[in-house]
KEKE-3310 file (N, C-alpha, C; in steps of 0.2 Angstrom, whole numbers, plus 5000, padded with zeros to 4 digits):
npx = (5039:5022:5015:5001:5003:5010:5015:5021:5023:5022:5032:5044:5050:5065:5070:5073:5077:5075:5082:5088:5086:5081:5071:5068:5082:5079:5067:5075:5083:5074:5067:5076:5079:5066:5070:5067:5075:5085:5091:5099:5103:5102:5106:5105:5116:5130:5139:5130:5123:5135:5139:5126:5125:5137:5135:5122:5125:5121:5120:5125:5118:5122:5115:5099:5093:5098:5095:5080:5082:5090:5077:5064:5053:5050:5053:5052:5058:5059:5062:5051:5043:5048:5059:5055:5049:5061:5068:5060:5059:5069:5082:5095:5095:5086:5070:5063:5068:5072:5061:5059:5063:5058:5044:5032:5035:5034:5032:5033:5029:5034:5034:5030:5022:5015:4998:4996:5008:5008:5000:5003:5016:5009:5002:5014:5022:5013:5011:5022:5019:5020:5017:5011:5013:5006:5010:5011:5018:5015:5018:5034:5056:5056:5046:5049:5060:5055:5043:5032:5024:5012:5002:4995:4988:4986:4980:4978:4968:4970:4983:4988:4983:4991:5004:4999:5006:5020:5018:5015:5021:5030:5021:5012:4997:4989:4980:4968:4965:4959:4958:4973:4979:4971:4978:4988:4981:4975:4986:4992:4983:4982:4994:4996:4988:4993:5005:5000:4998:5009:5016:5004:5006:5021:5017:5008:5017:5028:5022:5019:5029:5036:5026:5031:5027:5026:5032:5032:5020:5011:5011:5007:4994:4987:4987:4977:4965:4957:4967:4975:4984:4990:5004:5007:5011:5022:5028:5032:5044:5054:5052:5055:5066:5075:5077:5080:5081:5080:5066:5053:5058:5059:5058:5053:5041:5037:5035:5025:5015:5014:5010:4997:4990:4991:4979:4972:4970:4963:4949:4947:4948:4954:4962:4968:4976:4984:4992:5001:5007:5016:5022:5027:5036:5041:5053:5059:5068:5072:5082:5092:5087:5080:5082:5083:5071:5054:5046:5058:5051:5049:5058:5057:5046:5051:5054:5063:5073:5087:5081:5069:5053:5048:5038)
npy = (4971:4973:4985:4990:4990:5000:5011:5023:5038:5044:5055:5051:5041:5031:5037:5035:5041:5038:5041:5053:5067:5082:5085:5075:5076:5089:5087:5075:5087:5095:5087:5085:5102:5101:5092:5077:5062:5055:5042:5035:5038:5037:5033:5030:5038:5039:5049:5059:5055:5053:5068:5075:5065:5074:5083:5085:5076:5063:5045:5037:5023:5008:4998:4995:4986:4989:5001:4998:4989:4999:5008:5013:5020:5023:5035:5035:5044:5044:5042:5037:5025:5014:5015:5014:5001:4996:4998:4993:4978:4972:4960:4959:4968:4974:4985:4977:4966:4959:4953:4951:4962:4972:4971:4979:4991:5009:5014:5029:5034:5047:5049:5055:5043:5029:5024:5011:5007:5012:5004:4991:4992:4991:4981:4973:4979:4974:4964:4959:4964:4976:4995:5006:5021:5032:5046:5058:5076:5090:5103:5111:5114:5126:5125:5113:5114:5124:5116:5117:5109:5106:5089:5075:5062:5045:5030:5015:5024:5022:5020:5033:5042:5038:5044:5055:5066:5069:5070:5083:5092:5093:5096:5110:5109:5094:5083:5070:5057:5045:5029:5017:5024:5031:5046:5046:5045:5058:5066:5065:5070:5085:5087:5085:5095:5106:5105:5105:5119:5126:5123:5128:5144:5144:5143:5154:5166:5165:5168:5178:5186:5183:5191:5203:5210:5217:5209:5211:5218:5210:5200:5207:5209:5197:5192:5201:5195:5182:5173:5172:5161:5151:5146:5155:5166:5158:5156:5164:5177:5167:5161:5173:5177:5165:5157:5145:5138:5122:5117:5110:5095:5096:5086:5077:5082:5077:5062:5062:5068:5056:5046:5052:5051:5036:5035:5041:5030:5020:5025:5026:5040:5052:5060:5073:5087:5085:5073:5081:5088:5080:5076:5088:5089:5077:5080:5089:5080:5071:5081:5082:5095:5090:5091:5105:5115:5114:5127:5126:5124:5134:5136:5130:5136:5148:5159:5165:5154:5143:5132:5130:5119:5109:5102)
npz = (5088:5085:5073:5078:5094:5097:5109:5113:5106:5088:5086:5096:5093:5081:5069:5051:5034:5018:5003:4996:4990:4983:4990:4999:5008:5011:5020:5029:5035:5041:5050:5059:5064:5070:5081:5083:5082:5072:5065:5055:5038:5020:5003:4988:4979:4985:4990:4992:5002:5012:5012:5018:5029:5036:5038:5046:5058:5057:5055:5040:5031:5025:5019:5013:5022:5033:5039:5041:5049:5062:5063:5067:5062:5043:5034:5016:5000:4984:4968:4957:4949:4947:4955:4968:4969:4968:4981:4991:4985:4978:4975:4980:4991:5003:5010:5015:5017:5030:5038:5051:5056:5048:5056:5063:5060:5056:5038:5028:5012:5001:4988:4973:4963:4954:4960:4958:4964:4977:4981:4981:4989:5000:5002:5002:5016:5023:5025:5031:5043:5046:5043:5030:5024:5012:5005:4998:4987:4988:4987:4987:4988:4998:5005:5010:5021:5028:5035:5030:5020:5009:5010:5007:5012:5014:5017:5027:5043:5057:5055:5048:5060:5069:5066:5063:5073:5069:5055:5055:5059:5048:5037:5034:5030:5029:5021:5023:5016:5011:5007:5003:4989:4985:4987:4979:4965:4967:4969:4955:4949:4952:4949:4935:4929:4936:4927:4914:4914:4915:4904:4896:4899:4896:4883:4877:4881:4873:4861:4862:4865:4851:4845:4848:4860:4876:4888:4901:4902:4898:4905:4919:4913:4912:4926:4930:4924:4918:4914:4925:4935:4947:4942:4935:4946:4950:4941:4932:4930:4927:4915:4907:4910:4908:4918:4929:4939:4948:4955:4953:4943:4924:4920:4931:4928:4915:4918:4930:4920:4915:4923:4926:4911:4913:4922:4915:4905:4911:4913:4900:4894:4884:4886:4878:4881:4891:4886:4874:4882:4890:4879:4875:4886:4887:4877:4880:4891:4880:4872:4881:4893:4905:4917:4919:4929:4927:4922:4911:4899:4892:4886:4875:4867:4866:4850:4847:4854:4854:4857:4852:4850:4839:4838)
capx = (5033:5016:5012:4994:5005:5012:5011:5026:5022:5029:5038:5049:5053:5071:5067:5078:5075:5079:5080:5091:5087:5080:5065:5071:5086:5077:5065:5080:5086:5068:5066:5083:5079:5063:5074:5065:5078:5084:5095:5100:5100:5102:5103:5109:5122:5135:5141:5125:5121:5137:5138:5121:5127:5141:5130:5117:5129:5118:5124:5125:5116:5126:5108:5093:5091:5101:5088:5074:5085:5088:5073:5057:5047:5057:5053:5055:5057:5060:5060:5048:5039:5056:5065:5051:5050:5069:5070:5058:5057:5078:5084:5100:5095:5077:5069:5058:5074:5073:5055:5059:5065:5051:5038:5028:5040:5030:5033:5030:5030:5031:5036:5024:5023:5008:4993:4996:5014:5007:4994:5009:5022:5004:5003:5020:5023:5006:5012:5027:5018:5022:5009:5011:5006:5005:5010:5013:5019:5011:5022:5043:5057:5056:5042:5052:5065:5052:5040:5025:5022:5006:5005:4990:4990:4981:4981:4974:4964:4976:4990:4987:4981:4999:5009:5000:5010:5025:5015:5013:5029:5032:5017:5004:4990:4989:4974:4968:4961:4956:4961:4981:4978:4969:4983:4995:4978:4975:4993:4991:4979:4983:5002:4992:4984:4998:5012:4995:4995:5014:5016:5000:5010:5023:5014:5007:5023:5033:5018:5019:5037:5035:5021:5032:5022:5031:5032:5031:5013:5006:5012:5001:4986:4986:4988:4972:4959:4957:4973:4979:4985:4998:5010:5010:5014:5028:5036:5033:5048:5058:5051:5057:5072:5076:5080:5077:5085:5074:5062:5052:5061:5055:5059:5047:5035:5035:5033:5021:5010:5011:5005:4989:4987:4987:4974:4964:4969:4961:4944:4945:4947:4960:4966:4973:4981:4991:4996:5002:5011:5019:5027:5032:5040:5048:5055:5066:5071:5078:5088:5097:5085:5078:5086:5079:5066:5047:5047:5062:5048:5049:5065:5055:5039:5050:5055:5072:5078:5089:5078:5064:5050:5047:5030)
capy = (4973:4974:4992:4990:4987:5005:5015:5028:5045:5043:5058:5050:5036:5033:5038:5037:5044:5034:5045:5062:5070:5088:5084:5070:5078:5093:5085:5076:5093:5098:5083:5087:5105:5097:5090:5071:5056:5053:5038:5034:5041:5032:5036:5025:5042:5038:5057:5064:5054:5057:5074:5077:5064:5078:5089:5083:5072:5057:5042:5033:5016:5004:4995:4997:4980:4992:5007:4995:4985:5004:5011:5011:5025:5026:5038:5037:5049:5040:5045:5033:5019:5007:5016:5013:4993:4992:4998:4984:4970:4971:4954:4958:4972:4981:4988:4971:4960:4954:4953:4950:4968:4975:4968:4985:4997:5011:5015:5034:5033:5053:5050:5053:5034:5027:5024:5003:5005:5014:5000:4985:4992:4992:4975:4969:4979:4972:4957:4959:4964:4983:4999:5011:5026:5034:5055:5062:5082:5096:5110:5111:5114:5130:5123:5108:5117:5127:5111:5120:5106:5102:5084:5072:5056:5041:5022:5014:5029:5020:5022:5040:5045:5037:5049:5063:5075:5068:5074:5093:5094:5093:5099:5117:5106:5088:5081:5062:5057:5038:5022:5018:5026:5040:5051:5047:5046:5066:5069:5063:5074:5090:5088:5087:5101:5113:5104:5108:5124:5127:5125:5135:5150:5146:5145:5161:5171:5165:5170:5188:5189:5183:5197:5210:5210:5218:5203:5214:5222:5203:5195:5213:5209:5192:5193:5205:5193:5175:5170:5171:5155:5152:5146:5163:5168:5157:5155:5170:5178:5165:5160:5176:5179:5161:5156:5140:5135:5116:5116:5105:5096:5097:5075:5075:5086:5071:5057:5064:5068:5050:5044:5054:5048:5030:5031:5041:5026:5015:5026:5027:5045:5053:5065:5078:5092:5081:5072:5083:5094:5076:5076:5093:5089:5073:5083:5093:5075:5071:5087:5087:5096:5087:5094:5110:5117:5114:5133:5128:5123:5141:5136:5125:5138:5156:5158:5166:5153:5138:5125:5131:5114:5109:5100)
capz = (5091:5078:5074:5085:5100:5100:5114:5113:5101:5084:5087:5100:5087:5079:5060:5046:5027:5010:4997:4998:4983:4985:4995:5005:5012:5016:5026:5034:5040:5045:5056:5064:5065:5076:5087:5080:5084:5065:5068:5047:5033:5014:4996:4984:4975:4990:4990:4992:5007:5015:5014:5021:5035:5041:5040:5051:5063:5054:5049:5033:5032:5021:5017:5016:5028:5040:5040:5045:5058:5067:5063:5070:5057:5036:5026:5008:4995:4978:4959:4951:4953:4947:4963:4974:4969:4970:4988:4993:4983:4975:4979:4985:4998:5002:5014:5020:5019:5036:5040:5060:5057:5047:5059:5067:5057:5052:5032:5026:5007:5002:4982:4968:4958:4954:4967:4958:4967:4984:4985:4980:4996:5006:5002:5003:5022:5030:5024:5034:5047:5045:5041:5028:5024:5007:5007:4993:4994:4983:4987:4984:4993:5002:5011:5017:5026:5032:5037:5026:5016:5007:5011:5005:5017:5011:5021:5036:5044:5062:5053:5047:5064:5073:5061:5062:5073:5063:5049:5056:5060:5040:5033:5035:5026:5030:5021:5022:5007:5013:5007:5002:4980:4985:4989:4974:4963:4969:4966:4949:4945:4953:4945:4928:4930:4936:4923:4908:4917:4914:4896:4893:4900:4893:4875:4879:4884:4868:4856:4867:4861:4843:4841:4851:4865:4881:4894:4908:4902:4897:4913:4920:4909:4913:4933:4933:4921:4917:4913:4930:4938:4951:4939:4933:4949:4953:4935:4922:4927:4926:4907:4902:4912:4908:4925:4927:4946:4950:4959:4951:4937:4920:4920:4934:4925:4913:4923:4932:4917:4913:4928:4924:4906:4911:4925:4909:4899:4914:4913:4894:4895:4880:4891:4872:4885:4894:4881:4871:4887:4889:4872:4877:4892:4885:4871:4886:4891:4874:4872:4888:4898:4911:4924:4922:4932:4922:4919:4905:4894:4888:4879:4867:4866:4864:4844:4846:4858:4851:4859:4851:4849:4832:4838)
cpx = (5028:5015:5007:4996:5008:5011:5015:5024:5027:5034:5045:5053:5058:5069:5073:5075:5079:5076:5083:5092:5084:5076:5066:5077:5085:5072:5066:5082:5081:5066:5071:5082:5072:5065:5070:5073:5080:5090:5099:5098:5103:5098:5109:5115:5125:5138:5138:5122:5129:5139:5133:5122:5132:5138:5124:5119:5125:5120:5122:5123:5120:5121:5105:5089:5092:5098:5082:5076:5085:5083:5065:5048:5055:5053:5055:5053:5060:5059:5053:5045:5045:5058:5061:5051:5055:5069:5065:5055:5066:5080:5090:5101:5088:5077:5065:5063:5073:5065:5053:5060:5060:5043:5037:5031:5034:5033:5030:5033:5030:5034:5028:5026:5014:5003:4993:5002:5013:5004:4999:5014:5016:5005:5010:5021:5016:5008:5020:5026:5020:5017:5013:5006:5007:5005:5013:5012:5016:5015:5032:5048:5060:5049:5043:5054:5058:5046:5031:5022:5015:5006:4995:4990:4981:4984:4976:4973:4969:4980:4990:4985:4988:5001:5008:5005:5014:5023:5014:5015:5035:5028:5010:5001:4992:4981:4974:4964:4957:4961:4969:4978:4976:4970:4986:4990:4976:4979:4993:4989:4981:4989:5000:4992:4988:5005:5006:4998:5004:5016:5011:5003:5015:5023:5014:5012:5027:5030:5021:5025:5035:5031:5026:5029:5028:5027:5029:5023:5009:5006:5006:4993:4984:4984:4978:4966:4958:4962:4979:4980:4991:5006:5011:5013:5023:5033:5038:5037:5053:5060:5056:5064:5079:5082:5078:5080:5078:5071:5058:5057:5057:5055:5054:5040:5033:5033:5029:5015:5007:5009:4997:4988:4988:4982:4968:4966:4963:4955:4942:4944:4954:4966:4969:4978:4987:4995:5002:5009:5015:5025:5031:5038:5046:5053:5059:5071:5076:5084:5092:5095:5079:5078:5084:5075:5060:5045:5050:5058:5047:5053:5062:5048:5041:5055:5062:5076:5080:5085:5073:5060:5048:5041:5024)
cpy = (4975:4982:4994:4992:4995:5008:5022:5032:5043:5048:5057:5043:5037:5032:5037:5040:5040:5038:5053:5068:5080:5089:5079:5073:5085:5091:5082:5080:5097:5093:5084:5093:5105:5096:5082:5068:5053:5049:5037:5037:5036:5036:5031:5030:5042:5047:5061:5063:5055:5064:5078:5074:5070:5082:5090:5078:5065:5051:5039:5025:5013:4999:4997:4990:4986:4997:5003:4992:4992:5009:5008:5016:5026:5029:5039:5040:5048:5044:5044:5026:5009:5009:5014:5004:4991:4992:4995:4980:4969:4963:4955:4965:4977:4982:4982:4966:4955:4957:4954:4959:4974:4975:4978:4993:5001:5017:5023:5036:5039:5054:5050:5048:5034:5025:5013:5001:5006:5004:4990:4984:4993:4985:4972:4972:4976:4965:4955:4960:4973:4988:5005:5015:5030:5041:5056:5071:5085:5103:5105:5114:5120:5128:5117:5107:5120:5121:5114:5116:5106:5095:5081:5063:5050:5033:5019:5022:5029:5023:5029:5044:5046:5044:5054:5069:5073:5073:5082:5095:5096:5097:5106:5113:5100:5086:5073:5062:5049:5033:5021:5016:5030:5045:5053:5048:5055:5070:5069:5068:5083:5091:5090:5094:5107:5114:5106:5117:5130:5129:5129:5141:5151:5149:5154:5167:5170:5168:5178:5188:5188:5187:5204:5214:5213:5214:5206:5215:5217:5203:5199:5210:5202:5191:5197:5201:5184:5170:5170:5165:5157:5148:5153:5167:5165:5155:5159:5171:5174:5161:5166:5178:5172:5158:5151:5136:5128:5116:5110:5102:5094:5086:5071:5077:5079:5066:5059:5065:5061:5046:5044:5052:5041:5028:5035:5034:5018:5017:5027:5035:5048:5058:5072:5083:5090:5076:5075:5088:5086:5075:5082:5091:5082:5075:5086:5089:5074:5076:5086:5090:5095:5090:5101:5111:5117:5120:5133:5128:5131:5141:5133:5130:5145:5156:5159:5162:5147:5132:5122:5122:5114:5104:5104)
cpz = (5085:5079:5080:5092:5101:5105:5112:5106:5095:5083:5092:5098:5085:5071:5057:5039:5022:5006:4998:4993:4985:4988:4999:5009:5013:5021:5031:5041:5043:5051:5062:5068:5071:5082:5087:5081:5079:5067:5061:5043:5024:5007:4991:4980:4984:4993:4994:4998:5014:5018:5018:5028:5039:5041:5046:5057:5062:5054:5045:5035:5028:5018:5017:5019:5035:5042:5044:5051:5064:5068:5063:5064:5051:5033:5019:5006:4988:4974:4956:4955:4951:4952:4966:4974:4972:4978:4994:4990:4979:4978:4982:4990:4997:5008:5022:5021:5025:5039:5048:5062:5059:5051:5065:5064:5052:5045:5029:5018:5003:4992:4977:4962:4960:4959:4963:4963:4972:4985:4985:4987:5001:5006:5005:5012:5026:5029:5029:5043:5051:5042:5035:5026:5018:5009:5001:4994:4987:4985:4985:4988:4999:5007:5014:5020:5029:5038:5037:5022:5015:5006:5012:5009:5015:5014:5027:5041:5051:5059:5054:5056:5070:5071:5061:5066:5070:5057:5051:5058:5051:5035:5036:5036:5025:5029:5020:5017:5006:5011:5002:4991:4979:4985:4982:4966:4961:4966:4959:4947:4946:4950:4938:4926:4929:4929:4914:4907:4914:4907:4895:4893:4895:4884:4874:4880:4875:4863:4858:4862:4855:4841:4845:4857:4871:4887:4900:4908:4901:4904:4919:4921:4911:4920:4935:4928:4921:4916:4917:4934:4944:4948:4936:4939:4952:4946:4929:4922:4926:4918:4904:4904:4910:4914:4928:4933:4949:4955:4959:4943:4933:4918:4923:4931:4917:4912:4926:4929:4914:4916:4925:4917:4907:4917:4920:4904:4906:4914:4906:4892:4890:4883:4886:4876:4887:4890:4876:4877:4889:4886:4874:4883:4891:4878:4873:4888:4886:4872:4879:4894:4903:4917:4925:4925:4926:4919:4912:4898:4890:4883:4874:4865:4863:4856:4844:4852:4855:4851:4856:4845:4840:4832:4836)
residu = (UNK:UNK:UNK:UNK:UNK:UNK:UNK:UNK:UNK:UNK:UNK:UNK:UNK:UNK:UNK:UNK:UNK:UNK:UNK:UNK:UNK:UNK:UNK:UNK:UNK:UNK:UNK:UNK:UNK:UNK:UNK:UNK:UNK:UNK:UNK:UNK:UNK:UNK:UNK:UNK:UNK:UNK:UNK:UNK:UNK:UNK:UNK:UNK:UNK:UNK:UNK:UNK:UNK:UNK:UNK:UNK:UNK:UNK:UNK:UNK:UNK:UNK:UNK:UNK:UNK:UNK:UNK:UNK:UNK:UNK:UNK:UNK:UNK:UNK:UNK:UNK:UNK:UNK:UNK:UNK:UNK:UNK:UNK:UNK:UNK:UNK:UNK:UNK:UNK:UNK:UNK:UNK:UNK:UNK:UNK:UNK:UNK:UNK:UNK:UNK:UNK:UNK:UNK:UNK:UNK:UNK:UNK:UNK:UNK:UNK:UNK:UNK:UNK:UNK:UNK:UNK:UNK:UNK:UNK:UNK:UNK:UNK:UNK:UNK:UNK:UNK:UNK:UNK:UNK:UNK:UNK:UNK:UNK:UNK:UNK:UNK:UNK:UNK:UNK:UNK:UNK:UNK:UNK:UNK:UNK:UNK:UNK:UNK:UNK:UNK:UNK:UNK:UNK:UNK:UNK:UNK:UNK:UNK:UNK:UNK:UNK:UNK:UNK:UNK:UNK:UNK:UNK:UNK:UNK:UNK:UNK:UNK:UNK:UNK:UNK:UNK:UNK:UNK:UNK:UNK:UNK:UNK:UNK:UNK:UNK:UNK:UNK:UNK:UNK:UNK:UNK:UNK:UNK:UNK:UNK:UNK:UNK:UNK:UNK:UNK:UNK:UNK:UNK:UNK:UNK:UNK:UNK:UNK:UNK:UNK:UNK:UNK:UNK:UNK:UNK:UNK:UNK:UNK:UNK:UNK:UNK:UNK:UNK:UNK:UNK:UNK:UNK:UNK:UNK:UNK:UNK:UNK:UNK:UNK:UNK:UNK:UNK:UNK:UNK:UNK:UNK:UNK:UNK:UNK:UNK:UNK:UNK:UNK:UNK:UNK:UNK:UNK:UNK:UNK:UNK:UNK:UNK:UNK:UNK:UNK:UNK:UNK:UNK:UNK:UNK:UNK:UNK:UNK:UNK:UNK:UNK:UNK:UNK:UNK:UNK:UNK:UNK:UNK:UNK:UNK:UNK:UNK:UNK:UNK:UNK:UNK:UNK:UNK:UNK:UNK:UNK:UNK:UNK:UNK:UNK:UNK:UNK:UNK:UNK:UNK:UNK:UNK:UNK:UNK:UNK:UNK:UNK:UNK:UNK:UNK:UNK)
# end
């Protein structure tokens, strides 16, 4: 059946999820906890998707041909803009494989990749006969057990309008942003900003210490003048406590910044902060930590800690 054709709520749809990383398999258990008709679930780390199948009485898809075949609404939540191609264009198994399948299947794309690879899986699912829809998320994952997300929806204005309660089932703040580039375009920028926003802190905090500054009485001074942000709210202490449980990781925090410096390299824009907080962030990569939460940049900014950045 062509998308057009639907009549039935998408919330009364057999959904599945590809992608069970920390934000995909919370949303999973958010759709569950709904009481939503999650028929499959799918992650190419085998372990991670059965485990979350026993947990949520799910099952395990064995493809992603077989996710499309029983479902009728997939969510992805991908790494990168390579995972996102693999899991529809891979030759030996995607998500459009069998097109007879794909045909009305509606696609919710919730990974931050570039706005060239939203507007490519647009392409490739219309072409199938299928609608996506472009959501990337701005919040982390206490707010996607809870189904608080901030959530930026970009595609056919139809599409975006099928999905909404779906989408406010998932998210507080569901904004449309227009045409399928818009969204992950936004997201770009706002990541920018908070992961700039991040190392500035941390700069700042490590300085504090090197001059003998007590952390507690900056963090204060800061909170009450100019130099208050909401990453200060959500990561000083864990700069100085170095506490570093993922929320965000610092691997995304530099993917994410390179998104943003090539659509400043497409406006001719040099973008110097984000560059430079890139380098930092892939300099966490190179050592090992990746995996930390985006706050660990502290490690490379505070003078007595091993890690300490030699940029």
């Amino acid at each position: 059946m062509d998308f057009e054709a639907r009549t039935s709520p998408i919330t009364q749809q057999k959904i599945a999820v590809v992608g069970l990383g920390r934000m995909g398999g919370n949303i999973a258990r958010r759709l569950v906890a709904c009481g939503l008709y999650l028929v499959r679930l799918y992650d190419n780390k085998t372990p991670v998707a059965q485990s979350l199948s026993q947990e949520l009485n799910v099952p395990v898809a064995q493809s992603l041909a077989e996710v499309t075949a029983q479902a009728a609404v997939v969510i992805t939540v991908v790494t990168d803009d390579a995972a996102m191609a693999d899991i529809y264009t891979h030759p030996a198994d995607n998500l459009l494989k069998n097109t007879d399948n794909a045909l009305g299947t509606v696609f919710i794309n919730c990974a931050t990749v570039s706005p060239d690879s939203h507007q490519q899986i647009n392409a490739l699912t219309r072409h199938c006969g299928a609608a996506a829809l472009e959501l990337p998320m701005a919040s982390s994952i206490p707010q996607a057990v809870s189904g608080t997300l901030f959530l930026m929806a970009a595609g056919k204005k139809v599409v975006f309008d099928y999905a909404a309660p779906l989408l406010d089932l998932l998210g507080e703040t569901v904004i449309y942003t227009g045409e399928t580039g818009t969204a992950s375009t936004l997201k770009a920028l706002l990541n920018m900003v908070m992961i700039i926003n991040t190392a500035a802190l941390a700069e700042g905090l490590g300085l504090a210490d090197a001059l003998g500054l007590d952390l507690k009485m900056v963090c204060d001074v800061f909170s009450k003048t100019g130099a208050h942000s909401r990453v200060l709210e959500t990561d000083s202490q864990d700069m100085i406590n170095q506490d570093y449980e993922t929320f965000f990781s610092a691997a995304h925090a530099a993917k994410d910044t390179n998104i943003a410096l090539k659509l400043g390299e497409s406006t001719k824009l040099p973008l110097p902060l984000a560059r430079v907080t890139a380098e930092l962030y892939q300099a966490m990569v190179d050592r090992g930590l990746g995996e930390l939460d985006k706050s660990g940049i502290a490690e490379l900014q505070f003078k007595t800690r091993p890690n300490k950045n030699s940029l």
